[in-house]
C-alpha positions as CSV (number, residue, x, y, z in Angstrom):
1,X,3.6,11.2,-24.0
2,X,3.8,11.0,-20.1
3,X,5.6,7.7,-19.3
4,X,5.0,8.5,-15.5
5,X,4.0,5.0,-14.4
6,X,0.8,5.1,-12.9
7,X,-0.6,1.2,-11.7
8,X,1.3,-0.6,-9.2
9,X,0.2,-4.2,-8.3
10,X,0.7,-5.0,-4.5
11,X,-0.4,-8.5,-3.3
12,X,-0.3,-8.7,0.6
13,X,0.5,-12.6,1.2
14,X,0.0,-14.7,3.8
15,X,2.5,-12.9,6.3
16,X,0.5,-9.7,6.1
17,X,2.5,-6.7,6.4
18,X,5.6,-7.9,7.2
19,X,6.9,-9.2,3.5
20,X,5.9,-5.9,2.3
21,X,8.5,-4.0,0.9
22,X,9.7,-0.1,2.2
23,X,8.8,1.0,-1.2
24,X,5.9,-1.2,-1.7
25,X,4.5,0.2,1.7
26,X,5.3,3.9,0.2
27,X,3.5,2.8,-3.1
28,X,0.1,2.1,-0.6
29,X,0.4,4.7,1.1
30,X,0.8,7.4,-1.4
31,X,-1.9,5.9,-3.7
32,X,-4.8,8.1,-4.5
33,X,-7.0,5.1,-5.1
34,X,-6.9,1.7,-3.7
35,X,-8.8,-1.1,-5.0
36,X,-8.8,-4.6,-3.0
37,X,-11.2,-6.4,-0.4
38,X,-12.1,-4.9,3.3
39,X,-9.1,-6.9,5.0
40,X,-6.6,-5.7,2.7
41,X,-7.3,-1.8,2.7
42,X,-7.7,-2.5,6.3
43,X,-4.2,-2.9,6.4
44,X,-3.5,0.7,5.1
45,X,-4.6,2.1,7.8
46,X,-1.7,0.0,9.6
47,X,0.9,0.6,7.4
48,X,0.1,4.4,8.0
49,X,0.1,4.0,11.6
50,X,3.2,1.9,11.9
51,X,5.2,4.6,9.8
52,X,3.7,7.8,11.3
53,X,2.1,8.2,7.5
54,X,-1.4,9.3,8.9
55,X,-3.3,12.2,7.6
């Protein structure tokens, strides 16, 4: 049996970005699949930018 954890729950609040987490913010960005509204995986893209995480 794998027990490699493999669904994370992130819920981006109010304050946007900033009460994100460092690991929470590594969780997003190495996701393979993302799943939320247009304003949220918007914010991706930020995260990646702000961290030098882009592809």
């Amino acid at each position: 049996m794998n027990d490699k954890k493999w669904l994370w729950i992130i819920g981006i609040g109010e304050d946007g970005l900033s009460e994100l987490s460092a690991i929470a913010r590594s969780l997003i960005d190495s996701a393979e699949i993302l799943v939320g509204g247009d304003r949220h995986l918007a914010k991706r893209s930020a995260i990646a930018l702000n961290f030098g995480l882009t592809d």
